[in-house]
N, C-alpha and C positions, 0 to 999 in steps of 0.2 A: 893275487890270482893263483890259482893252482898251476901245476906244472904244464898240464893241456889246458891253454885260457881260450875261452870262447876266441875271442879273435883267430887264434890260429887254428882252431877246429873248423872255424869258419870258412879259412882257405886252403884247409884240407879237405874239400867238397870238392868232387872233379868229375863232372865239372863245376862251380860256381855258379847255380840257378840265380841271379840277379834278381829276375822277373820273378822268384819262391819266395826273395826275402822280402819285395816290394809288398807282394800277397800278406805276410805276416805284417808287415809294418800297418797296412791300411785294416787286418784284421781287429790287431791289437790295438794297437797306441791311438787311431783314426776313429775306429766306431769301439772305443771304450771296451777293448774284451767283449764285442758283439753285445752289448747291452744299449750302445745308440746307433739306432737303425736308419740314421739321415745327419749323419756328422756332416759338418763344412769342408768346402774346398782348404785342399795344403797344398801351400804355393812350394813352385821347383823347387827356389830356393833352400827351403826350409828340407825338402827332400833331401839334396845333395848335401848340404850341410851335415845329416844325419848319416847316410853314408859315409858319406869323407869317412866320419869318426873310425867306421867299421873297415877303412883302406879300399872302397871300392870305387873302380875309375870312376868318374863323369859320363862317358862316354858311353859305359854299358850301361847306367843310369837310366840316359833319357833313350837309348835304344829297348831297356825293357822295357820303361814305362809306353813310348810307342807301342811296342808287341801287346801291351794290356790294353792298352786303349783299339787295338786292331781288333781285337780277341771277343772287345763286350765286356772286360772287368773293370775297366776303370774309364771315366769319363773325361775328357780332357776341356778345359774352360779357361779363356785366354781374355783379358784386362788390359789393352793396352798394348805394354810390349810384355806383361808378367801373366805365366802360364799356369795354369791350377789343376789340381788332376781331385776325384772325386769317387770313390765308388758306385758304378752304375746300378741301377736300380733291379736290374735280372740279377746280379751279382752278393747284394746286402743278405739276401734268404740264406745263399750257402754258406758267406763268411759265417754269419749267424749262428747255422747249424752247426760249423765246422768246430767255432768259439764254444756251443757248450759241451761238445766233446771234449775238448783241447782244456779245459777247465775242470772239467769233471761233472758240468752240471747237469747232464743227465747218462748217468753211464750206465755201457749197455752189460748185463748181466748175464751168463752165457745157462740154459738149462741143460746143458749135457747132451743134444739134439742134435743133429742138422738135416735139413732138407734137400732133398736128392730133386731138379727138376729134372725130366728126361725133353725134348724135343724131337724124337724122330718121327714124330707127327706133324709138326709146323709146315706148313707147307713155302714158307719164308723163312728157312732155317739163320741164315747171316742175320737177316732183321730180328730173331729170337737169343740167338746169342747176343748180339750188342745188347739187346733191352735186359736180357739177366745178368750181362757186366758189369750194365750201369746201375745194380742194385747190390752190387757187391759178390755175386755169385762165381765161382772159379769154376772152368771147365775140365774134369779130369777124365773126358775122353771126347771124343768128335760130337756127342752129342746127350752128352751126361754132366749137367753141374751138380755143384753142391755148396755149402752155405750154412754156417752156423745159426743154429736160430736163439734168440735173446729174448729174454721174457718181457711182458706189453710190446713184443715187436707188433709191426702191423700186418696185414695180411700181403700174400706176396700178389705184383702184379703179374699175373703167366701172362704170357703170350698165346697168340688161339695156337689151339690142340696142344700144348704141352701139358706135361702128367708130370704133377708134384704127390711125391712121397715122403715121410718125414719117418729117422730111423736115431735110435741109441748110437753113442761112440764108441765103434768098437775098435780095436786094437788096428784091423787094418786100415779103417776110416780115419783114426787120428794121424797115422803114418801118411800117411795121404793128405791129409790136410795140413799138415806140417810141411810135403815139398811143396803143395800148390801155393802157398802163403810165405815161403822161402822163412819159416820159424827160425828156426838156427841162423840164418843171415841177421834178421830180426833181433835177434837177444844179442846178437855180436854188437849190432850199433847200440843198442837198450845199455852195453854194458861202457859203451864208448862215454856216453852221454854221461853217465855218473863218472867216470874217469876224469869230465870236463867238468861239472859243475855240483860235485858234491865235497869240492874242499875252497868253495869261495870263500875269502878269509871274514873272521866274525865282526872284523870293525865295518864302521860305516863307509861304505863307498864316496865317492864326489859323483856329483851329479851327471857327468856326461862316462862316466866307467860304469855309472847304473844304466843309464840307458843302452850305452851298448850288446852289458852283458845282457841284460832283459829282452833285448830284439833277438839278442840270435839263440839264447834259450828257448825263447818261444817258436823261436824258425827253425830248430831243431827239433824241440819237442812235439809241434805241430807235423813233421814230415814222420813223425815215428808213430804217434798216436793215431795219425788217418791211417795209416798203412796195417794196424794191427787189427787182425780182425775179432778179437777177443774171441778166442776160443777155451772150449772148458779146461778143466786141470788137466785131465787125464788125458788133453794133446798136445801139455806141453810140456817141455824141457824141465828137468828138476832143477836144473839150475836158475829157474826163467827169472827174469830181472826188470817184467814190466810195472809191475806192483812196486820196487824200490825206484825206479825210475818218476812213477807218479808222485812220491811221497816227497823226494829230491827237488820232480819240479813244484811242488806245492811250495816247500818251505825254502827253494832261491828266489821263487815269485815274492815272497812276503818279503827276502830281506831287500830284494833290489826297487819295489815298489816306491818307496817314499821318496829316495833319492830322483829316483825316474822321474817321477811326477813333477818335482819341484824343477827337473832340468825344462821338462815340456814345460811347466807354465813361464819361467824364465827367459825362456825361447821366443815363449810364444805360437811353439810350431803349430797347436791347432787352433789357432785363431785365424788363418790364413793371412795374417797383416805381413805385408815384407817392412824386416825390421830397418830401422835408420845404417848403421854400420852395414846393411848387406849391401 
């Protein structure tokens, strides 16, 4: 492992979102990199087992997985005296979507644009800003967002009486959308990331050091990938490190995959069977 190993990047998160990693783990490993959209229940068991590996209590365990199951992400389904948890059905669309960003499968391509919505017209101003937060839009004054636009994006949803304008990247606009999007914090962790996982060593892993590192690879690269809002060149740092980042996690996915795989089928973990020895 390199000098910064996934595990100890791991618990150098502070604080330790439990219920972020639970998220990736049901993304990735549960519904196959969002390509099965009605995976089986995974018994506790198999849950905490997989944890342990990673050094995380028990305890925060089943208290995140509670907080998911409270929340609407995850379903909880009980056999007996053995408990199963499931991705709810509101929940599979966003893993989904999340998956082929976080994979690359459809990435968004920036045309040098963004779109200004104003709302001092809305006459529900709070309900106007939540609805353009919730499409990614940042607010750089009391009632002025803005918003990278990416090409085949779709049309935006306004809110009644807001005025969308769509303008070039100018020099103050990128400066601007660099503090709202916190860029420079951004390429700080982008560069973390490669510190952690671009000196995996070139032999083949054992099966449960792949699975580890592949969970929290993906739980990292997952928290960094949603949060970028891909904005054009010309608003970003000459140094920017999100292009060696993707490239990094492309080719650790490929080496840790085969190992992983063979750990889960081994396991057994997605078949929801609780094994003899548990």
């Amino acid at each position: 492992m390199p000098s910064t190993g996934p595990i100890q990047s791991l618990h150098a998160e502070t604080p330790l979102r439990v219920w972020s990693l639970i998220v990736t783990i049901f993304g990735d490993v549960v519904m196959r990199g969002g390509t099965d959209p009605a995976p089986g229940p995974i018994w506790t068991g198999a849950l905490l087992a997989l944890l342990e590996e990673m050094k995380i209590d028990p305890g925060l365990v089943r208290t995140s997985l509670s907080r998911l199951v409270a929340n609407g992400t995850l379903l909880r389904e009980k056999t007996g005296r053995n408990t199963y948890y499931r991705p709810a059905p509101a929940s599979r669309a966003a893993f989904m979507t999340a998956a082929d960003r976080i994979y690359g499968r459809l990435p968004l391509v920036p045309t040098g644009q963004f779109d200004l919505a104003l709302i001092d017209r809305c006459t529900a101003r709070n309900k106007a800003r939540e609805a353009l937060l919730a499409q990614g839009f940042r607010f750089v004054g009391a009632a002025t967002a803005v918003m990278p636009v990416h090409a085949g994006s779709l049309s935006r949803l306004l809110p009644e009486g807001a005025i969308l304008a769509r303008t070039d990247c100018t020099a103050p606009l990128a400066e601007t959308a660099q503090d709202l999007w916190q860029i420079h914090a951004l390429n700080q962790r982008y560069k973390y990331f490669l510190k952690t996982f671009s000196g995996l060593p070139a032999d083949t892993p054992t099966p449960v050091q792949a699975i580890v590192s592949r969970v929290i690879l993906l739980h990292q690269f997952r928290r960094l990938i949603l949060r970028d809002p891909v904005l054009p060149a010309v608003a970003l740092p000459e140094d920017w490190q999100g292009r060696r980042a993707r490239e990094c996690f492309k080719m650790a996915l490929e080496h840790l995959e085969p190992a992983s795989e063979r750990w889960l089928t081994e396991t057994g973990f997605r078949s929801g069977i609780i094994q003899p020895d548990a």
